[in-house]
C-alpha positions as CSV (number, residue, x, y, z in Angstrom):
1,X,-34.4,-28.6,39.0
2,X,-35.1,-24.7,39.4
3,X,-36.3,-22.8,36.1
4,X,-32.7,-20.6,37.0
5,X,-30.6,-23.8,36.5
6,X,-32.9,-24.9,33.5
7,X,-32.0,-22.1,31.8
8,X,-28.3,-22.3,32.4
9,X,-28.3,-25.6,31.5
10,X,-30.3,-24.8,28.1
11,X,-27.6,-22.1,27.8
12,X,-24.6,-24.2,28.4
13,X,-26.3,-27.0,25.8
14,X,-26.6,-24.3,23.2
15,X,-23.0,-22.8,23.6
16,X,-21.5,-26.8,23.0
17,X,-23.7,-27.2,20.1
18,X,-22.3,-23.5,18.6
19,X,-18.7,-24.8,19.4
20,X,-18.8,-28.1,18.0
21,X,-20.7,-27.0,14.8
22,X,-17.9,-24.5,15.3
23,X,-15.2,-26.8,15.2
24,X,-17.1,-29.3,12.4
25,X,-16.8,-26.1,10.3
26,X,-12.9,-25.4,10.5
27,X,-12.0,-29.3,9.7
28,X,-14.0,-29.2,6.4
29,X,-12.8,-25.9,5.8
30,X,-9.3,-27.6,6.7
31,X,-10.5,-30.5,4.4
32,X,-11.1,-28.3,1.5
33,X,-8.0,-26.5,1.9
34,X,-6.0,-29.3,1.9
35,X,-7.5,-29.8,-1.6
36,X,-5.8,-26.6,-3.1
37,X,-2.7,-27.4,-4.7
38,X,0.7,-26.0,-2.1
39,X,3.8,-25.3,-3.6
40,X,7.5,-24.5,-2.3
41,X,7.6,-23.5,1.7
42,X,3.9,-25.0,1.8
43,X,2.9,-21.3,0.0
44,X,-0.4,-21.5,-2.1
45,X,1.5,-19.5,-5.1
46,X,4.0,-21.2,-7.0
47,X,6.2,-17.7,-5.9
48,X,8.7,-16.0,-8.6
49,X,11.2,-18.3,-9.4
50,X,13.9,-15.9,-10.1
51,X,13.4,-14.0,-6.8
52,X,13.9,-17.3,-5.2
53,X,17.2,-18.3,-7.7
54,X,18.7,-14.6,-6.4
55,X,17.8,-15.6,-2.8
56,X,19.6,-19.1,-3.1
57,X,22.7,-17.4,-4.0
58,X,22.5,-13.9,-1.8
59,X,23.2,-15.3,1.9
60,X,23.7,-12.2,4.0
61,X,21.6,-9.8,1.5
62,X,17.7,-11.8,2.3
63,X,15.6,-9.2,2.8
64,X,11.6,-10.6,3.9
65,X,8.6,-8.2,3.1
66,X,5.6,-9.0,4.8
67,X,2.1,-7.9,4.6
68,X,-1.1,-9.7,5.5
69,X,-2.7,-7.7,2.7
70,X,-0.4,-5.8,0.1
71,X,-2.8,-3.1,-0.8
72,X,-2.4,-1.1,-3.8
73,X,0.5,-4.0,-4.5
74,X,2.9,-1.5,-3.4
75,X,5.0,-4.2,-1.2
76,X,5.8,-6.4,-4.2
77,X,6.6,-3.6,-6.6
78,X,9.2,-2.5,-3.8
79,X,10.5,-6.1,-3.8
80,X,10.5,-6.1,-7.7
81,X,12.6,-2.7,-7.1
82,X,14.9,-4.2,-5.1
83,X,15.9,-7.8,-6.6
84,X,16.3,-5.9,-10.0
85,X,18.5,-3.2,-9.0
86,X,20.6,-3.8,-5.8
87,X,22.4,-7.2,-4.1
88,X,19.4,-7.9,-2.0
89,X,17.3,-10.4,-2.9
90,X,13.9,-10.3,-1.7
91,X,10.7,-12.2,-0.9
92,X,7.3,-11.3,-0.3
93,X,4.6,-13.2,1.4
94,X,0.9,-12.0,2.3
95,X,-1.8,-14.3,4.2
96,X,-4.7,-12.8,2.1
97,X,-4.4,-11.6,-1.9
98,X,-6.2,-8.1,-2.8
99,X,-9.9,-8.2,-4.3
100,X,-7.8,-6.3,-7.4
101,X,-5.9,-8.8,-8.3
102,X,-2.5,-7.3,-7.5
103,X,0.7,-9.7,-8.0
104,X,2.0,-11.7,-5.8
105,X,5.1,-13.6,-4.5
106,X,3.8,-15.9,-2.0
107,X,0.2,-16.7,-0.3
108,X,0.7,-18.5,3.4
109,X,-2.3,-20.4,4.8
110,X,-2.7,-18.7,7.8
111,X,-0.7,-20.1,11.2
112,X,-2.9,-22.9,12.7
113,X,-4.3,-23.4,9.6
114,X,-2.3,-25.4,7.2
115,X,1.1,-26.4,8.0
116,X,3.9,-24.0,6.3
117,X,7.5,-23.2,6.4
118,X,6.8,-19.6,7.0
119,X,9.2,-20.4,9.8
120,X,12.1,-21.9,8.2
121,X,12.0,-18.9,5.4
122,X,11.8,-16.6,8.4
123,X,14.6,-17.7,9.8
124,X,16.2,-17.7,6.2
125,X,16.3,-14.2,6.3
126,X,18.6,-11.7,7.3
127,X,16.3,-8.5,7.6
128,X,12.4,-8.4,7.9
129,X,10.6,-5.4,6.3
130,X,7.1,-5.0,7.4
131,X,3.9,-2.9,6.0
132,X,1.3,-3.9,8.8
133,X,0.7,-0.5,10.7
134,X,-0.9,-1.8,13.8
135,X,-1.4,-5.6,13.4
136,X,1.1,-6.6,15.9
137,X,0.4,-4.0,18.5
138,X,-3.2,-4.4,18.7
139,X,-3.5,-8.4,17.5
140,X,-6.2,-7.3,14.5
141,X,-3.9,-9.6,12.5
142,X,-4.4,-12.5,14.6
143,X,-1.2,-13.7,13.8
144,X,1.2,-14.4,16.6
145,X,2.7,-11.8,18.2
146,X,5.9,-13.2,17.9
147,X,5.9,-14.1,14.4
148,X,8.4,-12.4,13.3
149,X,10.2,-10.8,16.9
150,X,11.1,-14.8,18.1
151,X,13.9,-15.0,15.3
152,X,15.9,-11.8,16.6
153,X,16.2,-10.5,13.2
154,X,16.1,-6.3,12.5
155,X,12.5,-5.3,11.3
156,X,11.8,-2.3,9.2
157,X,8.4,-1.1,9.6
158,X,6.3,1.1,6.8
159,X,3.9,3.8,7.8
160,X,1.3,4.3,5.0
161,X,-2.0,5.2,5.7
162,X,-5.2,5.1,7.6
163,X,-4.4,3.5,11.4
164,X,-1.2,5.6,11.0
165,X,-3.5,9.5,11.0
166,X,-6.0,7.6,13.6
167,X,-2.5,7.0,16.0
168,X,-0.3,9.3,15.4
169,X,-0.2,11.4,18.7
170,X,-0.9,7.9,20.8
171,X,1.9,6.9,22.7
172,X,1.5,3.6,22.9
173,X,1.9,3.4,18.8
174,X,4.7,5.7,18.8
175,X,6.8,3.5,21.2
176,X,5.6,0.7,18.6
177,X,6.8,2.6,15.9
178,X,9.9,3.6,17.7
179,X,10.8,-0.3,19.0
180,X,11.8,-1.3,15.1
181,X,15.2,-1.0,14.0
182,X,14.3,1.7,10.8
183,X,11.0,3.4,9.8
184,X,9.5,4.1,6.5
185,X,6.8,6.8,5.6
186,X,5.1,6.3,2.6
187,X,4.1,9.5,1.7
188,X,5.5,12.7,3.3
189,X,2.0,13.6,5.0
190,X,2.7,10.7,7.4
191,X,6.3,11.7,8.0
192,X,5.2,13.2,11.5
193,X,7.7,15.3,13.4
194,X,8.4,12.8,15.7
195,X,8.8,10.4,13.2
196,X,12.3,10.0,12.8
197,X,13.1,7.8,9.7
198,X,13.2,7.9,5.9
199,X,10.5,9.1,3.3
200,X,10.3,6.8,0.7
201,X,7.7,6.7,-2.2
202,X,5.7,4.6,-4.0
203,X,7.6,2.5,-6.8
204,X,6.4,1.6,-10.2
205,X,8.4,0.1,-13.1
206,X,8.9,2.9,-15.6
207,X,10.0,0.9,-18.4
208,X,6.4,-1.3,-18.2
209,X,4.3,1.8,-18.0
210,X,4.8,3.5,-21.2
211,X,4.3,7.4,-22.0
212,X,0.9,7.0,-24.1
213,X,-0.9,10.4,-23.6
214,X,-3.0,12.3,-25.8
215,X,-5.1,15.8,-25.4
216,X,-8.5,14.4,-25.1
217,X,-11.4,15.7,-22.4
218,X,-11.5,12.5,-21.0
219,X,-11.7,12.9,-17.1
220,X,-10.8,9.6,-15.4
221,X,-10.6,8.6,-11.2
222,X,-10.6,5.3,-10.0
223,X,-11.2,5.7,-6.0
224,X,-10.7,2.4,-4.0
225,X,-12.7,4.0,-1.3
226,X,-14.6,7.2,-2.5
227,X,-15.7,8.4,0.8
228,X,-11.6,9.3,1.9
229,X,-11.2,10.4,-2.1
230,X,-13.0,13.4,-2.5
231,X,-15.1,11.7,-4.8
232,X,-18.6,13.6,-4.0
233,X,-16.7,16.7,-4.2
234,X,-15.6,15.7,-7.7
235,X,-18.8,14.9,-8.8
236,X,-20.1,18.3,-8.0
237,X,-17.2,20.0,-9.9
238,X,-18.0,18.7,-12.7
239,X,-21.5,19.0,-13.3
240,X,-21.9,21.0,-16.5
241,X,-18.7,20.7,-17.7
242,X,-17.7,19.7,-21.3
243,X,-15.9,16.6,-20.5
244,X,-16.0,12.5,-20.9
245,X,-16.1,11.3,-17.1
246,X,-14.8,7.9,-16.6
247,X,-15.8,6.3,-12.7
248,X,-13.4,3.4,-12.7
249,X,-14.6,1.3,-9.9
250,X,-14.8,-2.4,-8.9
251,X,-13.1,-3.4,-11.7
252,X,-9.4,-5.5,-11.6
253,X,-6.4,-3.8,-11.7
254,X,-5.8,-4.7,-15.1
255,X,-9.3,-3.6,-16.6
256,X,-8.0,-0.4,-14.4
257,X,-4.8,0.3,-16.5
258,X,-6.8,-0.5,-19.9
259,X,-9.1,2.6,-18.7
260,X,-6.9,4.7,-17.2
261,X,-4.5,5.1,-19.9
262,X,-6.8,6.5,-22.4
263,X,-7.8,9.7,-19.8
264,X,-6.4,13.0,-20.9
265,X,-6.5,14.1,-17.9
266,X,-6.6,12.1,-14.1
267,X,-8.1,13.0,-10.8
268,X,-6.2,10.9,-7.9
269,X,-7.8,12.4,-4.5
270,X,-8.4,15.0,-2.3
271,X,-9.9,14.3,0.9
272,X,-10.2,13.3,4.2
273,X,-10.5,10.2,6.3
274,X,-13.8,8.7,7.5
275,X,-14.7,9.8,11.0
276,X,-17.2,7.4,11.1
277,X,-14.5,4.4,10.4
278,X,-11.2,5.8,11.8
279,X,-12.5,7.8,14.4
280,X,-10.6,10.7,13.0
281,X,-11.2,12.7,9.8
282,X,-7.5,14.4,8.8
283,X,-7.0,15.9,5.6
284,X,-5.1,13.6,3.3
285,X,-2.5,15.6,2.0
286,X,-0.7,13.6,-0.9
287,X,-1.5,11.3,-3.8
288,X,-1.8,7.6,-3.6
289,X,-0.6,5.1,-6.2
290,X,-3.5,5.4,-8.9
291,X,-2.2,8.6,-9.4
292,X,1.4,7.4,-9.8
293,X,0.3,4.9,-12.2
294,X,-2.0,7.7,-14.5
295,X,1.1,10.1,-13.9
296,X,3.8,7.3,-15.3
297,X,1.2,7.4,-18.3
298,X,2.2,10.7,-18.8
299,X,-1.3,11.9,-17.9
300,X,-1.6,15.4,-16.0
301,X,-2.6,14.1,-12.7
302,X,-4.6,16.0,-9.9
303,X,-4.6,15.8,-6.6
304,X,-4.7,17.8,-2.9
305,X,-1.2,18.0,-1.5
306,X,-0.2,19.7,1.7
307,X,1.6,22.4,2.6
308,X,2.3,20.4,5.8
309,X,3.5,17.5,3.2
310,X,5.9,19.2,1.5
311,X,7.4,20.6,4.6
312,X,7.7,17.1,6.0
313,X,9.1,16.2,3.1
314,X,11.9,18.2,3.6
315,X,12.7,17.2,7.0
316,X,13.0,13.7,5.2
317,X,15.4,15.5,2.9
318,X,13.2,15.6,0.3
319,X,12.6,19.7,-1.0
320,X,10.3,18.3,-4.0
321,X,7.9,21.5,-3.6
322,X,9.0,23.2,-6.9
323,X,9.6,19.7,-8.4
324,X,6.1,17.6,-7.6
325,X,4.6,17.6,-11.0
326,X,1.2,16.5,-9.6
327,X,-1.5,19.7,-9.9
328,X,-2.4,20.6,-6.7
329,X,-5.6,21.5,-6.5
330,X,-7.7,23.0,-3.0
331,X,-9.8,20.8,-0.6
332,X,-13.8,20.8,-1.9
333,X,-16.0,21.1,-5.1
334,X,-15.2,24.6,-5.8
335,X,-11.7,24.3,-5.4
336,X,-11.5,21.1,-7.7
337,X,-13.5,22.7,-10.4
338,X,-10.9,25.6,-10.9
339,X,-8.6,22.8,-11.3
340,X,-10.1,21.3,-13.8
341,X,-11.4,24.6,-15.7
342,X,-8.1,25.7,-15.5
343,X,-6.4,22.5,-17.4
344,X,-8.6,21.9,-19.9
345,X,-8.5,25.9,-21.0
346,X,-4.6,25.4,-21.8
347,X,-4.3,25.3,-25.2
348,X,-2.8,22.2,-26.3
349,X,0.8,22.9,-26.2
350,X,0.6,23.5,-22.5
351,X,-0.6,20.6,-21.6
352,X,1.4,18.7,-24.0
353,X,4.9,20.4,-21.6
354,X,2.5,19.5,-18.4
355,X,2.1,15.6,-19.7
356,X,6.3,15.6,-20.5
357,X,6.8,16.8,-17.2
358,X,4.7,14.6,-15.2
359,X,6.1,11.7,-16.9
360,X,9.7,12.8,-15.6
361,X,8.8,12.9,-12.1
362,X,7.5,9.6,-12.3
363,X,10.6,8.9,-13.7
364,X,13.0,11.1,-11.3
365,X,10.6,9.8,-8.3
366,X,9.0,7.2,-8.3
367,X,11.0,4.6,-10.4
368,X,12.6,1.2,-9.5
369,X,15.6,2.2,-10.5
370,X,15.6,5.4,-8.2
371,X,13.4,3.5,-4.9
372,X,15.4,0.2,-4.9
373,X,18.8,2.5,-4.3
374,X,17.2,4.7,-1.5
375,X,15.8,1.0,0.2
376,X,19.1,-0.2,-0.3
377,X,20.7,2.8,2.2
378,X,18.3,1.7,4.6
379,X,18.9,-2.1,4.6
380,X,22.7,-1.2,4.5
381,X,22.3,1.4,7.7
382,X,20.1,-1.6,9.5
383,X,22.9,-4.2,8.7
384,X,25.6,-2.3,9.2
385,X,24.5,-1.4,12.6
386,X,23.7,-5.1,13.3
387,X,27.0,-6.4,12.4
């Protein structure tokens, strides 16, 4: 035997003994699995039994929110929207929970996994609302392309962050975008001109979150990823300042609330993407849901939003410039300390009218009551135009 064909044999022996310690490693992984306890549709949550009493009874009205992670939670607070307020019912299911701890509906074991009946609540359904920005066009979700496209059923897809900026002016994504039967933005930054669908904002239950503000100079932030917050910037701005600075990081969502409700004043973001991640480092010009949360507190909230947002927002039909209740502050640490200088020199009654009105927007905005109706135009438009 020639030292060449010694070594591809040494090669080929080492590439079987990777893929059968490969394969030894999904069936006890398989094993293990099979251990956790499954509930209804082979789900590893027990799911929210009066979403699925509405969905018994709602033939026609099933709407089927996916995400393979629900970051920020935002997909089940829409479905929590939308079975308490309109005639839809609604499920959600994810593959993977969030490191937070947000809630959840239903946890799948991922296709080729475990055995489910993803399929048969699939096919349950009579519309299929998405937040996966690129998953299916590119495969990073290594689900099956199909999953959801075999059944024939409308698909509305959400546009909400990161991949969104990174592919906005690729064609490829915008035929994606364009091949579902409604579209969703968000936030009004990411309701790009060509865009054509509906703004639609982050949700939270009003009646949970309770006004609970007081004039303190306690400065919270609670960045999920401080590089695209503004953080650093932040941090400069308020060096030397008279204030209580609260860093609320890798914590669980609910040790978050506890902390953030107790901040006289909140900073949400205002920053960019990572070029070193995305490829792309774009201004993000709204706030994210951290600042919805601090806002439905009633706490003055900061963050950098757009002039390009709000015009956006408009073509959505949304003219919110004079309305947004957020303080807008300018892009870097000089900027952001003005902000902040600013506020906390109000004298208190000031503030106490800023904190009233920020807990109206919310309210006005952002509120189950006031999202579930505007999702309900869009399933109605989809069905509508299905039937």
């Amino acid at each position: 035997m020639s030292a060449e064909n010694g070594a591809l044999l040494a090669k080929n022996s080492a590439l079987l003994a990777k893929n059968s310690a490969l394969r030894m490693e999904k069936h006890a992984l398989r094993t293990e699995l099979k251990k956790v306890p499954r509930y209804k549709h082979g789900s590893y949550t027990p799911g929210i039994q009066e979403w699925q009493d509405k969905w018994d009874k709602c033939a026609g009205k099933r709407i089927l929110m996916y995400a393979l992670t629900d970051f920020s939670g935002q997909l089940f607070r829409w479905a929590s929207a939308i079975n308490r307020y309109t005639d839809y019912a609604a499920r959600m299911i994810v593959f993977y929970p969030h490191r937070y701890g947000y809630n959840l509906d239903l946890l799948f074991p991922f296709p080729g996994v475990l055995n489910s009946e993803i399929l048969a609540l699939i096919a349950e359904t009579d519309l299929i609302h998405i937040s996966d920005e690129s998953g299916f066009l590119d495969g990073r979700n290594k689900l099956p392309p199909d999953l959801f496209t075999q059944f024939g059923k409308p698909i509305v897809f959400t546009q909400y962050g990161g991949i969104a900026r990174k592919l906005q002016k690729d064609p490829l994504y915008r035929n994606f975008v364009y091949s579902f039967s409604a579209r969703i933005a968000m936030t009004p930054d990411l309701y790009y001109p060509w865009f054509d669908g509906y703004f639609i904002p982050q949700a939270i239950d009003t009646d949970e979150f309770q006004y609970c503000w007081t004039d303190n100079r306690r400065l919270g932030h609670s960045p999920s990823t401080p590089a695209r917050k503004g953080t650093e910037d932040l941090l400069m701005a308020i060096k030397g300042l008279d204030l209580e600075f609260d860093l609320i990081t890798e914590v669980s969502y609910a040790q978050c609330l506890t902390r953030t409700q107790v901040c006289g004043l909140f900073f949400d973001q205002a920053g960019t993407e990572i070029k070193e991640k995305l490829g792309v480092d774009d201004v993000i010009g709204w706030y994210g849901y951290s600042a919805v949360v601090a806002a439905a507190y009633g706490i003055p909230t900061i963050a950098h939003l757009s002039q390009q947002a709000f015009v956006q927002a408009r073509q959505a039909g949304k003219d919110i410039e004079e309305r947004c209740a957020i303080i807008n502050t300018p892009l870097g640490a000089e900027g952001i300390r003005e902000t902040i200088l600013w506020y906390f020199n109000l004298p208190s009654h000031e503030k106490k009218r800023i904190s009233l009105r920020t807990r109206a927007w919310v309210e006005e905005f952002h509120s189950y009551r006031v999202v579930a109706r505007e999702l309900a135009r869009v399933y109605d438009s989809v069905l509508a135009e299905k039937g």
